[in-house]
PDB file with SEQRES, HELIX, SHEET and CRYST1 records, atoms N, CA, C and O in Angstrom:
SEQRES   1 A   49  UNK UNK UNK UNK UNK UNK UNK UNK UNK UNK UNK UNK UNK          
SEQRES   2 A   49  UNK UNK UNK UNK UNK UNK UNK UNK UNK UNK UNK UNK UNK          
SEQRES   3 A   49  UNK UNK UNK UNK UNK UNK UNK UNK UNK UNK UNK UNK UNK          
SEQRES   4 A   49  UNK UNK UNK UNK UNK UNK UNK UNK UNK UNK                      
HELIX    1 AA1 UNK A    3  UNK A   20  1                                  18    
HELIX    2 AA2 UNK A   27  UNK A   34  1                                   8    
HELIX    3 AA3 UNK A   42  UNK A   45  1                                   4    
CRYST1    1.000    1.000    1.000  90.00  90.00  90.00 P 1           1          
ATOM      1  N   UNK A   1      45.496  -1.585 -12.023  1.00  0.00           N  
ATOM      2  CA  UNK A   1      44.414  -0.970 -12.812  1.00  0.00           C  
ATOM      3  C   UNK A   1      44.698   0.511 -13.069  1.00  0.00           C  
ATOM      4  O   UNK A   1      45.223   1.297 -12.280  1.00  0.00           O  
ATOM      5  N   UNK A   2      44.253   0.760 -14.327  1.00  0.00           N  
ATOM      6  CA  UNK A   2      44.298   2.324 -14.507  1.00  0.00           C  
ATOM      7  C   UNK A   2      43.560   3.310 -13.514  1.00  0.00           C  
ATOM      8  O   UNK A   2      42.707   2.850 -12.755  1.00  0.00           O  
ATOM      9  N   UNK A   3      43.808   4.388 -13.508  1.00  0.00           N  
ATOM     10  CA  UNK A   3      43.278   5.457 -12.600  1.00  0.00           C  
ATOM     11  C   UNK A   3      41.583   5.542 -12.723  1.00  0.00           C  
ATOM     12  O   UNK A   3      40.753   5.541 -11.815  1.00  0.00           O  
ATOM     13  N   UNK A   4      41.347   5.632 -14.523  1.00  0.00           N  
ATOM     14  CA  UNK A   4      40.386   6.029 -14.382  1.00  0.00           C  
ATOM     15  C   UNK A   4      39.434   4.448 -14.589  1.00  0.00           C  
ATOM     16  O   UNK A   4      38.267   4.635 -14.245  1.00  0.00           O  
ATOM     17  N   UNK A   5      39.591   3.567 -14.876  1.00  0.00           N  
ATOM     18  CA  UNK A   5      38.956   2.193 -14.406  1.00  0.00           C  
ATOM     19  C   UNK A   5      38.497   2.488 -12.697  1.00  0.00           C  
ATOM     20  O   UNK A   5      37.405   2.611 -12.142  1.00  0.00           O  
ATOM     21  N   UNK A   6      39.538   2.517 -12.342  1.00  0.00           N  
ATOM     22  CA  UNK A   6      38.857   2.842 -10.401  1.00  0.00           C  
ATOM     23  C   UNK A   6      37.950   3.584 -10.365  1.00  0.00           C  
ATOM     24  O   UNK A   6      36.860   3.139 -10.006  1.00  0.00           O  
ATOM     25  N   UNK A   7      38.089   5.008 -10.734  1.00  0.00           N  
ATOM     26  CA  UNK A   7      37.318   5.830 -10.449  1.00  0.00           C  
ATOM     27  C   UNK A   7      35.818   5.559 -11.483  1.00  0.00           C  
ATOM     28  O   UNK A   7      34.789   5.967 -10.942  1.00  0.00           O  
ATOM     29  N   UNK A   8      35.672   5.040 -12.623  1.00  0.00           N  
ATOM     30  CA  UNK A   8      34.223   4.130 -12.769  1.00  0.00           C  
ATOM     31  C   UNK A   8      33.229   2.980 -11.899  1.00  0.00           C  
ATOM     32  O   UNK A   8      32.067   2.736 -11.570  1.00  0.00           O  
ATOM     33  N   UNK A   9      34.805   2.434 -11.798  1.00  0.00           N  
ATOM     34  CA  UNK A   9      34.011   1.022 -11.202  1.00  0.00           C  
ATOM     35  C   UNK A   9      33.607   1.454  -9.623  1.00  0.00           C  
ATOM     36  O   UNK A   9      32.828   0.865  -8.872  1.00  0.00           O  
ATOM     37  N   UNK A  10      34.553   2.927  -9.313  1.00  0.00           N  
ATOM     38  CA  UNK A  10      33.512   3.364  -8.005  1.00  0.00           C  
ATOM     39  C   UNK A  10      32.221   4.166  -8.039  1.00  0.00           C  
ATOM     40  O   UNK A  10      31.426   4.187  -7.099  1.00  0.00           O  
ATOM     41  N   UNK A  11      32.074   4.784  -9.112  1.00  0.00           N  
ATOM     42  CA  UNK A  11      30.999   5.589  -9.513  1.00  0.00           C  
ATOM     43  C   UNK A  11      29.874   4.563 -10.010  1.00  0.00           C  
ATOM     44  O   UNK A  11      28.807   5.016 -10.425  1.00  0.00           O  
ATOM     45  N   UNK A  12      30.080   3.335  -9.974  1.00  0.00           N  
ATOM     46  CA  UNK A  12      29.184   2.165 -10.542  1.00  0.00           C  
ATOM     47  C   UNK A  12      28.670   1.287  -9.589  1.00  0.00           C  
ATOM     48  O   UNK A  12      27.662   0.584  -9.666  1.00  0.00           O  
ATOM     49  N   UNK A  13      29.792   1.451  -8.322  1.00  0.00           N  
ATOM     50  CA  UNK A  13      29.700   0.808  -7.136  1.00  0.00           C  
ATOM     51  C   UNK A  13      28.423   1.633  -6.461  1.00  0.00           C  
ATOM     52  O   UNK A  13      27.346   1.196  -6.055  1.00  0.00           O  
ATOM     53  N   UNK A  14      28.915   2.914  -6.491  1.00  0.00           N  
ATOM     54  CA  UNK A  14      27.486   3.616  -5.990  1.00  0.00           C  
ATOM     55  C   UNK A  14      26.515   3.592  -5.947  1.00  0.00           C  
ATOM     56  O   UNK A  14      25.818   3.441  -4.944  1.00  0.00           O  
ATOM     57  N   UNK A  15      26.057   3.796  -7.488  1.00  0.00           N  
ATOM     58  CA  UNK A  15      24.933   3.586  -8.001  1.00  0.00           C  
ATOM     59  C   UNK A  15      24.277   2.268  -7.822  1.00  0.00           C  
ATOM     60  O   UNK A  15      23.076   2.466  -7.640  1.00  0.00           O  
ATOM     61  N   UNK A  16      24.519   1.216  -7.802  1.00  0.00           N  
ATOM     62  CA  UNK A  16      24.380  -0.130  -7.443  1.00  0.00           C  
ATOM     63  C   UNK A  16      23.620   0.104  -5.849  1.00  0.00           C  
ATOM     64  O   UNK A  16      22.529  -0.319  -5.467  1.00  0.00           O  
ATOM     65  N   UNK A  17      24.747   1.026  -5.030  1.00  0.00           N  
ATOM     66  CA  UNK A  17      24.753   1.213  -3.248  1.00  0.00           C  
ATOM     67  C   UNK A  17      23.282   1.589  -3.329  1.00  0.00           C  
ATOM     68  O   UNK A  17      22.422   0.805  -2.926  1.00  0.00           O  
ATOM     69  N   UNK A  18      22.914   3.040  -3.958  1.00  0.00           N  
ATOM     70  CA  UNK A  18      21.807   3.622  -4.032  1.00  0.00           C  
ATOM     71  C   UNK A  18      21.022   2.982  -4.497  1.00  0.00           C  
ATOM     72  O   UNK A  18      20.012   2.894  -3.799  1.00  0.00           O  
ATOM     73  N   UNK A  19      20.987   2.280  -5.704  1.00  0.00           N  
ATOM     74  CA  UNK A  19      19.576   1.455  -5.905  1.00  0.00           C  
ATOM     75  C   UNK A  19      19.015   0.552  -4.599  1.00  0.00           C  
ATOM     76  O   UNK A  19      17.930   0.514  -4.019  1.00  0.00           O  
ATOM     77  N   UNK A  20      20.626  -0.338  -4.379  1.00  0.00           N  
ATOM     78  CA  UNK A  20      19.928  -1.205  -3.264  1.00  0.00           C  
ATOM     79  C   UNK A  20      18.957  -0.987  -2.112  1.00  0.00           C  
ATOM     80  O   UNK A  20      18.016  -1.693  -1.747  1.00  0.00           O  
ATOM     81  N   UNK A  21      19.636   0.711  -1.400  1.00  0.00           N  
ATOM     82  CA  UNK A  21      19.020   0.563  -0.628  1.00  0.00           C  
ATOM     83  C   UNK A  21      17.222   1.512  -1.009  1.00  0.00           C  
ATOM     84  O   UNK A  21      16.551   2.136  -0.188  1.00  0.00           O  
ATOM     85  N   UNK A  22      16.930   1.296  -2.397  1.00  0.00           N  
ATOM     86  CA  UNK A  22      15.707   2.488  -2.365  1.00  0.00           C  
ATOM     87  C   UNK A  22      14.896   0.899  -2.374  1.00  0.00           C  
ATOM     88  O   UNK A  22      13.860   0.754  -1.726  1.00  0.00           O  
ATOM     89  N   UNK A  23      15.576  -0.393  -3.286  1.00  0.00           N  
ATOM     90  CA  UNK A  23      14.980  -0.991  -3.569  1.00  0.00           C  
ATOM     91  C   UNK A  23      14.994  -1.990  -1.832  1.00  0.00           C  
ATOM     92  O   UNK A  23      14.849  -3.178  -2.121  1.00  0.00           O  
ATOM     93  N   UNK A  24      15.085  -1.862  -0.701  1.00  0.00           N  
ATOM     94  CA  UNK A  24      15.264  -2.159   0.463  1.00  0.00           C  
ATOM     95  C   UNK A  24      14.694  -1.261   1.078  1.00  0.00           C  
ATOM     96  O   UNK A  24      14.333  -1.659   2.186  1.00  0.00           O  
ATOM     97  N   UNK A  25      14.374   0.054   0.822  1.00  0.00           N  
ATOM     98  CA  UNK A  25      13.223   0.209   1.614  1.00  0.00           C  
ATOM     99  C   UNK A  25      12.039   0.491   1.195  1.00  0.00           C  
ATOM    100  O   UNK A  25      11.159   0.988   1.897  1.00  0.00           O  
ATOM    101  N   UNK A  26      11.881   0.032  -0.612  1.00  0.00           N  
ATOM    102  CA  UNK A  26      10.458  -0.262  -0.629  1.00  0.00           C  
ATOM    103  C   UNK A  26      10.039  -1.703  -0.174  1.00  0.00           C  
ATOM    104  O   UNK A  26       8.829  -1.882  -0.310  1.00  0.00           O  
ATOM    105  N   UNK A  27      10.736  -2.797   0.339  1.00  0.00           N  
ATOM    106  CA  UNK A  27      10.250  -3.548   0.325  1.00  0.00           C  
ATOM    107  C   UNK A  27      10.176  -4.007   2.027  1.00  0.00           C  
ATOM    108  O   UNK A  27       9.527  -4.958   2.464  1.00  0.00           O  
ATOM    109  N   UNK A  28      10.938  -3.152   2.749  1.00  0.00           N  
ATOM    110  CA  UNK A  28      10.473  -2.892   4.136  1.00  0.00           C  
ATOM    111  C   UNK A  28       8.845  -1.961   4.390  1.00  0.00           C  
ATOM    112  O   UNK A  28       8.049  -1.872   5.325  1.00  0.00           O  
ATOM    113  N   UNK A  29       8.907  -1.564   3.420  1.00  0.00           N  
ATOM    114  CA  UNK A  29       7.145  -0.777   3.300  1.00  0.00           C  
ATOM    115  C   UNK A  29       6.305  -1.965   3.154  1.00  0.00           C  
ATOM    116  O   UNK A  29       5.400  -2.442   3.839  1.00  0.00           O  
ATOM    117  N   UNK A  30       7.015  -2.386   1.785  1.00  0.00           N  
ATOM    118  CA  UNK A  30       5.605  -3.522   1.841  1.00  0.00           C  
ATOM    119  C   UNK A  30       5.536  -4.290   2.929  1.00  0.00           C  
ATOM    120  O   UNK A  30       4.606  -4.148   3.722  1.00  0.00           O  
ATOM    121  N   UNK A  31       6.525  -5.220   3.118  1.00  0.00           N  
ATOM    122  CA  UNK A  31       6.381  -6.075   4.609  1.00  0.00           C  
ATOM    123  C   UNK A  31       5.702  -5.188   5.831  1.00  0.00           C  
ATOM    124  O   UNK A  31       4.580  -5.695   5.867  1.00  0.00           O  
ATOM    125  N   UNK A  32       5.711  -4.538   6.481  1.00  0.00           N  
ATOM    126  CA  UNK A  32       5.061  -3.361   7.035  1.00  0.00           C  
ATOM    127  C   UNK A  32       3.785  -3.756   6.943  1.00  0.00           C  
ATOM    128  O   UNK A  32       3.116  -4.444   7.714  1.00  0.00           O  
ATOM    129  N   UNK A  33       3.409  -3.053   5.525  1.00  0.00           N  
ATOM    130  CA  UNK A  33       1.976  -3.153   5.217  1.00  0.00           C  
ATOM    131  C   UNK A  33       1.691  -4.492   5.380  1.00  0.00           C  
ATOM    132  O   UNK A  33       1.002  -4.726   6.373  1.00  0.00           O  
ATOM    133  N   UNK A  34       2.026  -5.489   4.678  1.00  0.00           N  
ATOM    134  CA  UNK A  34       1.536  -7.396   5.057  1.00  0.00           C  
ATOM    135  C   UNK A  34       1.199  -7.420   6.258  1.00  0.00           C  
ATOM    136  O   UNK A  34       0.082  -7.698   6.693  1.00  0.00           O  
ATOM    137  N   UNK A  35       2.414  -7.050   7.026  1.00  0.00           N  
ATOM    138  CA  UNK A  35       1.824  -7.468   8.705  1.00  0.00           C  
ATOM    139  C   UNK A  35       1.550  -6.630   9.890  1.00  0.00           C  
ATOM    140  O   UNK A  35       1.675  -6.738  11.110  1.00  0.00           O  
ATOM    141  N   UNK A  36       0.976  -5.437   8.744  1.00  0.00           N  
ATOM    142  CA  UNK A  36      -0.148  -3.892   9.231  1.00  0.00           C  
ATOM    143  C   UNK A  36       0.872  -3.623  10.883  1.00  0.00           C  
ATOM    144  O   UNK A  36       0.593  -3.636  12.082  1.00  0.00           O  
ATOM    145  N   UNK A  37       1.812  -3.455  10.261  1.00  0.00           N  
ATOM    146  CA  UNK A  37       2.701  -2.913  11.383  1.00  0.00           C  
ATOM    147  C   UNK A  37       2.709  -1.267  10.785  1.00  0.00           C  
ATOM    148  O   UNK A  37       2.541  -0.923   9.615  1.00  0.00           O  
ATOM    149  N   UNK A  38       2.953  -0.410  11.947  1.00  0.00           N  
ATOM    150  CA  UNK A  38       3.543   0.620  11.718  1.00  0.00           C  
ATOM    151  C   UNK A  38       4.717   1.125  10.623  1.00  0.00           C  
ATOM    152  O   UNK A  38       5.572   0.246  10.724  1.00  0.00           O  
ATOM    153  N   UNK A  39       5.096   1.912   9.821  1.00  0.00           N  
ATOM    154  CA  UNK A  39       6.228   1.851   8.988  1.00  0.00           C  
ATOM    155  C   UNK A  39       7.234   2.520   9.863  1.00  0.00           C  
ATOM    156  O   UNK A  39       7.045   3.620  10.383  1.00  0.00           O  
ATOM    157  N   UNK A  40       8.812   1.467  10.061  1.00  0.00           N  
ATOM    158  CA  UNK A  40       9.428   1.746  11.427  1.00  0.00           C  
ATOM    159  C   UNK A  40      10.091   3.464  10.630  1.00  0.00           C  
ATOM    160  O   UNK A  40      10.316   3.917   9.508  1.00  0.00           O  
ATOM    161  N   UNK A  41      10.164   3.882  11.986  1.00  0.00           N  
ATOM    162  CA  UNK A  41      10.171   5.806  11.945  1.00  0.00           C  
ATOM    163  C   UNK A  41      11.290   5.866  12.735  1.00  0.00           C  
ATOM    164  O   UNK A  41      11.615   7.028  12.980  1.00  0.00           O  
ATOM    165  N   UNK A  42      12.165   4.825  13.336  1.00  0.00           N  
ATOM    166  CA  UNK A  42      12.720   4.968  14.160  1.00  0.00           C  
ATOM    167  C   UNK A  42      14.219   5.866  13.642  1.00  0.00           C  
ATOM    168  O   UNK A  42      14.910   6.705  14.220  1.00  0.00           O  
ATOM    169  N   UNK A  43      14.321   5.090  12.000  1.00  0.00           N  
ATOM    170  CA  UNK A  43      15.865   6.086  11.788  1.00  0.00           C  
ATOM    171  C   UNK A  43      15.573   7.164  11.122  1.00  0.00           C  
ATOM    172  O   UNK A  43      16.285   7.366  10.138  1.00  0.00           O  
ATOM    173  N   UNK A  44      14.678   7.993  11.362  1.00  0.00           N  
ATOM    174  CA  UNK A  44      14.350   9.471  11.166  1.00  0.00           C  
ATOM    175  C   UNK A  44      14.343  10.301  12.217  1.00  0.00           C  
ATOM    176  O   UNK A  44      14.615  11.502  12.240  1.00  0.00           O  
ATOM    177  N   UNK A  45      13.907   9.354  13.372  1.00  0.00           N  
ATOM    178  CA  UNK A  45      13.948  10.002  14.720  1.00  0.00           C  
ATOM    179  C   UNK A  45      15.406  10.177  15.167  1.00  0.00           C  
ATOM    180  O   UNK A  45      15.913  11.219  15.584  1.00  0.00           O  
ATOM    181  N   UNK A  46      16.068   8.833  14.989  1.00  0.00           N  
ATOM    182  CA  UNK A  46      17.772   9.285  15.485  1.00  0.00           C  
ATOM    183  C   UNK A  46      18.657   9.997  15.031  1.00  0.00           C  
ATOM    184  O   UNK A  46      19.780  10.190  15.497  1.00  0.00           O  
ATOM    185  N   UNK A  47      18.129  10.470  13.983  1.00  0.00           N  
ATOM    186  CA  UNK A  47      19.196  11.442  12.885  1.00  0.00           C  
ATOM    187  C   UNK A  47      19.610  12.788  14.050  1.00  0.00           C  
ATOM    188  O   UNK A  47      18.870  13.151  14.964  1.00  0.00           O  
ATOM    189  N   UNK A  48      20.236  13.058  13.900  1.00  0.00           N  
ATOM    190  CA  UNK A  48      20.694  14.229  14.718  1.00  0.00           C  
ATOM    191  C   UNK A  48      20.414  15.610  13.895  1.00  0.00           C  
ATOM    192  O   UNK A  48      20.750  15.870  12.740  1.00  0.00           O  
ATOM    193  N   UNK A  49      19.694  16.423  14.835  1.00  0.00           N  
ATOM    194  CA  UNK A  49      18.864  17.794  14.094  1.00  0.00           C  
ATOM    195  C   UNK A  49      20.321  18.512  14.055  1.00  0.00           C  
ATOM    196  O   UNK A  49      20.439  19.646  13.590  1.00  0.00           O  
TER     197      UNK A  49                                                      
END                                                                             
């Protein structure tokens, strides 16, 4: 493959990466809310300050 084919189809790969996960954690919100659980906080807490 050409150089710049790669370097799209990774800049496309991304974007794909990023949607998935916004569209994965709105839908860990909703489930949450269904079964009036807490919204988990836990990987905000482990992030390292």
């Amino acid at each position: 493959m050409e150089r710049g084919n790669n370097d799209s189809l990774n800049f496309i790969n991304e974007q794909i990466v990023k949607e998935l996960q916004k569209l994965d954690e709105e839908e860990s919100r909703k489930l949450s809310i269904k079964t009036k659980e807490p919204p988990n906080t836990n990987k905000n807490q482990n992030k390292p300050k």
